[in-house]
N, C-alpha and C positions, 0 to 999 in steps of 0.2 A: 504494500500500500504506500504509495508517494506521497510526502509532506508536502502540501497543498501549499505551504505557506513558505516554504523556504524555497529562492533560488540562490544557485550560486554563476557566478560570475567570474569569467577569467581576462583576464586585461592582454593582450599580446603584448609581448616586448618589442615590436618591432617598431622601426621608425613609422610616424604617421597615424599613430593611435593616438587618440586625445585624452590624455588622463583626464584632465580640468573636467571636461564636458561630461567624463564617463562618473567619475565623482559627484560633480552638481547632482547626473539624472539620481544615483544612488540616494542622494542626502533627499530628495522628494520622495523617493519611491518609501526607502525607511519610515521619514514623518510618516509618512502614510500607512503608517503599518506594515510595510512589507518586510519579512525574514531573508537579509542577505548575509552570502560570505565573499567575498574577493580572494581570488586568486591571482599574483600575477606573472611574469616573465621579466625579464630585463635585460636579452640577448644584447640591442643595440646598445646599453650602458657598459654590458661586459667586455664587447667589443673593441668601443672604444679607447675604454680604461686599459685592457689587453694591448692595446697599439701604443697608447704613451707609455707604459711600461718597459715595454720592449717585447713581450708576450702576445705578438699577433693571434687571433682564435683563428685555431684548425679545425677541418669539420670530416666526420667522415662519414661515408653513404655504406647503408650495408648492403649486405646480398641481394635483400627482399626490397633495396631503394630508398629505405629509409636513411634521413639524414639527419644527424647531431652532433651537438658539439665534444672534439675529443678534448677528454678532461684530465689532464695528467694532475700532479701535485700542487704545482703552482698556479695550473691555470681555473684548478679548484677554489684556491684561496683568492684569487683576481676576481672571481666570479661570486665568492662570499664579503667581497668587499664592496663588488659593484651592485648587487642583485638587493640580497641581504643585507647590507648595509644604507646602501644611497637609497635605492628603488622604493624598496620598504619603507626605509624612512619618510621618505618625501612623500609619496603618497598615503602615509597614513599623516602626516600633518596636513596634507590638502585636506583630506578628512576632517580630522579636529577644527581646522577653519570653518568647513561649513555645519559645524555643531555636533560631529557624530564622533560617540565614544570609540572612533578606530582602536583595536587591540594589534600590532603588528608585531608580525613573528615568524618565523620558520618553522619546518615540520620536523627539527630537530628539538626544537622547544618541546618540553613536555610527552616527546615521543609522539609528536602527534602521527607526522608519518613516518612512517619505517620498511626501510626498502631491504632486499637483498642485492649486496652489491654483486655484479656482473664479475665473475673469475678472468673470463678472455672474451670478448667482442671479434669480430669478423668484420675487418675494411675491406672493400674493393677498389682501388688504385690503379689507374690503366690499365683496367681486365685483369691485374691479377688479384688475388684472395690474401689477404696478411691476418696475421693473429696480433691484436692489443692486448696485453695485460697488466698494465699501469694507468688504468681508466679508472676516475672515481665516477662514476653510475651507476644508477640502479633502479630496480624497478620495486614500486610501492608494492608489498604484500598486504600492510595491516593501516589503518586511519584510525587514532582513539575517538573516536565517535564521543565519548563520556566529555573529552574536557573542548569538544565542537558546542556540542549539547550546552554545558554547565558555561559558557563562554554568553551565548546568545541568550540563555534564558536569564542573563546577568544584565543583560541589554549592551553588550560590546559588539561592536563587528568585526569581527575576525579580518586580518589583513594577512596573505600569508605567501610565503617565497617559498617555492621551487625548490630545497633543500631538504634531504631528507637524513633518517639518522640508518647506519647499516644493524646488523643485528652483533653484530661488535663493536660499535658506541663510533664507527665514521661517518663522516659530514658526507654526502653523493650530492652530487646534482638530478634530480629526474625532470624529465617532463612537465612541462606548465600543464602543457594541456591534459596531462592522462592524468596530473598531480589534483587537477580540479575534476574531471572526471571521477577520480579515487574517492576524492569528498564529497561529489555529488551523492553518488551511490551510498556511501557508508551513512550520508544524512535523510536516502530517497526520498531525495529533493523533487519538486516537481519537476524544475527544468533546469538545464546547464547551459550558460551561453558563453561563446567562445567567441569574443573581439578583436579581430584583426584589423588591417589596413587594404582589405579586400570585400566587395559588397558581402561573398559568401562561396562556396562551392560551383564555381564555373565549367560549362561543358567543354569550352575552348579557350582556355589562358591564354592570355589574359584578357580577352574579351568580354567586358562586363555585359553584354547583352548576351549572353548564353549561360546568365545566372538558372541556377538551378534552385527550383524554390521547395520542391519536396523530395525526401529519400525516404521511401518505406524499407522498415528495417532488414527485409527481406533482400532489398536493394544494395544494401552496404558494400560489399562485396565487391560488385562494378564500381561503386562511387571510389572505392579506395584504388582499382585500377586508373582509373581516371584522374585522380587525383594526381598534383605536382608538386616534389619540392616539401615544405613546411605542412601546407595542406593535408599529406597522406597522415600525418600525425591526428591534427584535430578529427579527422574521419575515423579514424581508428579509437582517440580515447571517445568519439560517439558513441562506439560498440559497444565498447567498456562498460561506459555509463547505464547507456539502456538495460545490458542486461545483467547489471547489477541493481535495476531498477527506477531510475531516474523516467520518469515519464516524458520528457521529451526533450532535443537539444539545438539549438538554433548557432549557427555558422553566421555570426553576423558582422557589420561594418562601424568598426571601433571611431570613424573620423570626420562623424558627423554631430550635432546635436544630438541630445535624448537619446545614446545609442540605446541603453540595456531596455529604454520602452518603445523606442523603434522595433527592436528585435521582437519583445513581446505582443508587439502589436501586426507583425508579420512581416519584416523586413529580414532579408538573409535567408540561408537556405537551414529548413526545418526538417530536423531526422529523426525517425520515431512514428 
């Protein structure tokens, strides 16, 4: 049975997402009674921060096409300085400006998420196949649903980074997208909306008129062939979500006004 009342929300990191905007529509949607969590990313901050460093980010694509960030030791801790540190921060005092008890944190905090980390990952490198094994990632196995719970019914909004903890007490990076999926599911939210700097799931990239506005979940399957890039990700933690319960999840456009009641009002492409 889906929690009617809670959605969660995931911010892309990527350039051209409008936090401000995505913030305001939240500080209404709350007054208004509404049960949210934030989730965000903060690729293009890590990025950056990675280049003046001297730590440019390396990305690797795997077998199956998936692409993410490879995360050795150092560019784990770049990435907890950029993500976790600035991202978090900033927007949860955008928060506090517009009157809302933002709570922000990582999914190392309090164990909220906890991943196993990856032993060896598989890159593909001009056709040939390599083995990683100095990769901090992982994938979410458990969410404390208890201190989600005991957080919101406290009246905070949870603000929460991409960080997770392994089941030996290390810091990973996972997935924004599957990281909010994870939470969706573990609170069976009603709906999960994933904000990028794209209208939503297109039939022909980048071509905004071959927006795709519904995927039945029977459909997944193709939509994640079709899919490009970052994309193949959000279509996959859709999966996740749904069928861990989440009643439905919208691919929506992070870069306009009112996106999270855009989305809820039918803008982006809706799966489920």
């Amino acid at each position: 049975m889906s929690n009617s009342s809670t959605i969660v929300v995931k911010l892309g990191g990527t350039e051209g997402v409008d936090f401000s905007a995505i913030c305001a529509d939240a500080a209404e949607l709350i007054k208004g009674g509404q049960r949210l969590v934030l989730v965000h990313g903060g690729s293009a901050e890590a990025n950056s921060l990675g280049e003046a460093l001297g730590t440019p980010p390396k990305f690797i694509t795997s077998p199956s096409g998936y692409t993410s960030r490879y995360t050795d030791r150092t560019t784990l801790e770049v990435f907890l300085m950029a993500v976790n540190g600035k991202v978090n921060s900033l927007l949860t005092e955008q928060l506090h400006r517009l009157g809302l008890n933002a709570f922000g944190l990582c999914g190392m905090d309090g164990s909220l998420l906890v991943a196993e980390r990856k032993e060896a990952i598989q890159s593909v490198e001009n056709g040939k196949r390599r083995m990683i094994r100095d990769d901090y990632t992982g994938k979410i196995d458990h969410v404390n649903t208890e201190l989600l719970e005991m957080m919101l019914s406290a009246g905070y909004l949870p603000v929460i980074a991409p960080v997770a903890v392994s089941h030996n007490g290390e810091a990973l990076n996972v997935d924004a997208d599957r990281a909010a999926a994870m939470v969706a599911g573990a609170l069976k939210a009603e709906t999960l909306i994933l904000l990028t700097a794209v209208p939503g799931l297109m039939e022909k990239f980048p071509d905004e008129s071959t927006l795709i506005k519904h995927i039945s979940q029977d459909k997944i399957l193709a939509a994640l062939e079709m899919a490009q890039g970052r994309m193949k990700k959000k279509v996959l933690g859709s999966e996740e979500a749904l069928q861990a319960g989440v009643g439905k999840v919208i691919i929506a456009d992070g870069r306009g006004d009112k996106p999270i009641s855009s989305a809820l009002a039918g803008a982006g492409t809706v799966i489920g």
